[in-house]
C-alpha positions, -999 to 999 in steps of 0.1 A, spaced: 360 138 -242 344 110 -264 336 81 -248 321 47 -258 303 22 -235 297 -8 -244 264 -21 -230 238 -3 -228 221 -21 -197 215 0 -158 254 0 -157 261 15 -188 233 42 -186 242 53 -155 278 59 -167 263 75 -196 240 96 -179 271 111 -156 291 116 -184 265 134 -202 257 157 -176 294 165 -175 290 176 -213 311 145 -224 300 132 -256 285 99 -249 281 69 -277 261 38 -261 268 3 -281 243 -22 -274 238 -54 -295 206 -63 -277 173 -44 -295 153 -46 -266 180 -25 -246 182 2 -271 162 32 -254 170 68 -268 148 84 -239 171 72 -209 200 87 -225 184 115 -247 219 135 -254 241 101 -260 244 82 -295 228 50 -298 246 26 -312 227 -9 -324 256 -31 -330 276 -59 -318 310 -41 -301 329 -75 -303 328 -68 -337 357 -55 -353 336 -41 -379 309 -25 -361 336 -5 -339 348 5 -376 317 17 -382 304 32 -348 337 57 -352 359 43 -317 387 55 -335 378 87 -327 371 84 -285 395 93 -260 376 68 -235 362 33 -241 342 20 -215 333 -21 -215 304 -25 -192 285 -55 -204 277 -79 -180 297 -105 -196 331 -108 -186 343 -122 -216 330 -94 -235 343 -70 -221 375 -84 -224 372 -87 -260 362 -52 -262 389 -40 -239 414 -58 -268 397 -45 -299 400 -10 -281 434 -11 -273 450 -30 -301 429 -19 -333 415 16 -322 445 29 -295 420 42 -276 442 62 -250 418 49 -221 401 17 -218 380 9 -187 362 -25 -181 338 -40 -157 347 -74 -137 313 -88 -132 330 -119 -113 361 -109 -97 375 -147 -101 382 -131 -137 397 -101 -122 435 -110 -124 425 -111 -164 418 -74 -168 449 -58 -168 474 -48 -198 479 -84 -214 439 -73 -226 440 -37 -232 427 -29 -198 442 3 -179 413 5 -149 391 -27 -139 361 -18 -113 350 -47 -101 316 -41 -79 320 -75 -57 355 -69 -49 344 -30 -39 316 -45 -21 343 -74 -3 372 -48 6 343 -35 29 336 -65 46 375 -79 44 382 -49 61 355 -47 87 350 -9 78 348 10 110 336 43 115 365 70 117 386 51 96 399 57 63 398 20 34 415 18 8 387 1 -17 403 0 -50 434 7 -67 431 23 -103 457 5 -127 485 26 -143 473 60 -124 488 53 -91 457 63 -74 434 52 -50 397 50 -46 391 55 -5 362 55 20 360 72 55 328 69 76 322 103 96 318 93 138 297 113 155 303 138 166 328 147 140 341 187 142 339 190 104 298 188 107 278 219 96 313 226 75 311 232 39 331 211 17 352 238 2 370 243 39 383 205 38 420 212 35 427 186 13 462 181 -1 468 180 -42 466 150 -57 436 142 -38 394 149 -47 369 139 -31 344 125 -56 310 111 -34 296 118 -5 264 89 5 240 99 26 212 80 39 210 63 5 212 96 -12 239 98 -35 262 132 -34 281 149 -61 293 174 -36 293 211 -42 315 237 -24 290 253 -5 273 215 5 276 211 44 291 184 59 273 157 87 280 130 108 275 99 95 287 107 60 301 83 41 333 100 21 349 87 -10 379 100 -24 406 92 -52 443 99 -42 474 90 -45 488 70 -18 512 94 -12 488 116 2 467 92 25 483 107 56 473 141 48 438 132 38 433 113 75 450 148 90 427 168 69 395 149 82 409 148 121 401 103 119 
């Protein structure tokens, strides 16, 4: 894919930098000088321009992404980015950052928005619902795609440690995406064991929840 982000700050290069390594083609905007940095995303397009700019999207090319991604942290522009995308461009996929989840109930298709991640509402599902381990949270539900981003803490013991991940019997429509790890941060691998106390985060369709909680024995 071709994918835009908007904001070239730690948010948007560490999108970039996942996308990259997934051989996406990655196009940072960033309207800030001091920001622009071609050595912390060496394979991505840098972009100095303003991306609330109708003319500077003109010229950057978003006609031609499949993904635009708003991650400034100014709500307000990332909203008018999410519009511009939408509207102007129809950009198949627009994703935007909620820096202040007061403004959350904004991001949704009135603005061009198909999935808003908002990182204090992540962060407050886990406290609203007093995470526990063994039990499987629902932490965010992606607009449009019916899917869910989940969380299940590992007890210990847990009889899937020492496993591998590729003998998880998960059921379709399910993946599961992280695995944290005593602060490490997991993309996990087939042949990666499993251990107790691993955090597990999955997106799935609700449907499916059920058979993920069977599939982990929580």
């Amino acid at each position: 894919m071709r994918v835009a982000i908007a904001g070239a700050g730690a948010v948007g290069r560490s999108i970039a930098l996942e996308l990259v390594e997934s051989e996406h083609q990655v196009m940072l905007i960033e309207r800030e000088l001091g920001q622009i940095d071609p050595s912390a995303v060496e394979d991505a397009e840098w972009v100095h321009a303003d991306a609330c700019e109708l003319s500077s999207l003109e010229d950057a090319g978003v006609e031609g992404c499949d993904v635009v991604i708003a991650a400034t942290g100014d709500d307000k522009v990332n909203l008018v980015v999410s519009l511009l995308a939408k509207t102007e461009f129809g950009v198949r996929r627009v994703v935007a950052r909620v820096n202040d989840p007061r403004n959350e109930w904004l991001f949704s298709e009135n603005w061009g928005v198909d999935v808003a991640v908002s990182t204090p509402r992540l962060l407050a599902a886990l406290v609203e619902e007093a995470v526990a381990v063994g039990d499987l949270v629902r932490l965010l539900t992606l607009r449009q795609g019916q899917a869910n981003l989940m969380e299940v803490t590992l007890p210990d013991p847990t009889p899937l440690s020492g496993r591998p991940v590729r003998s998880l019997a998960l059921p379709p429509d399910s993946a599961l995406v992280v695995i944290l790890r005593g602060g490490r941060v997991i993309v996990p691998q087939p042949d990666d064991a499993i251990e107790a106390g691993d955090e597990l985060l999955f997106v799935a369709t609700a449907a499916v929840e059920g058979e993920i909680r069977s599939a982990l024995d929580v």
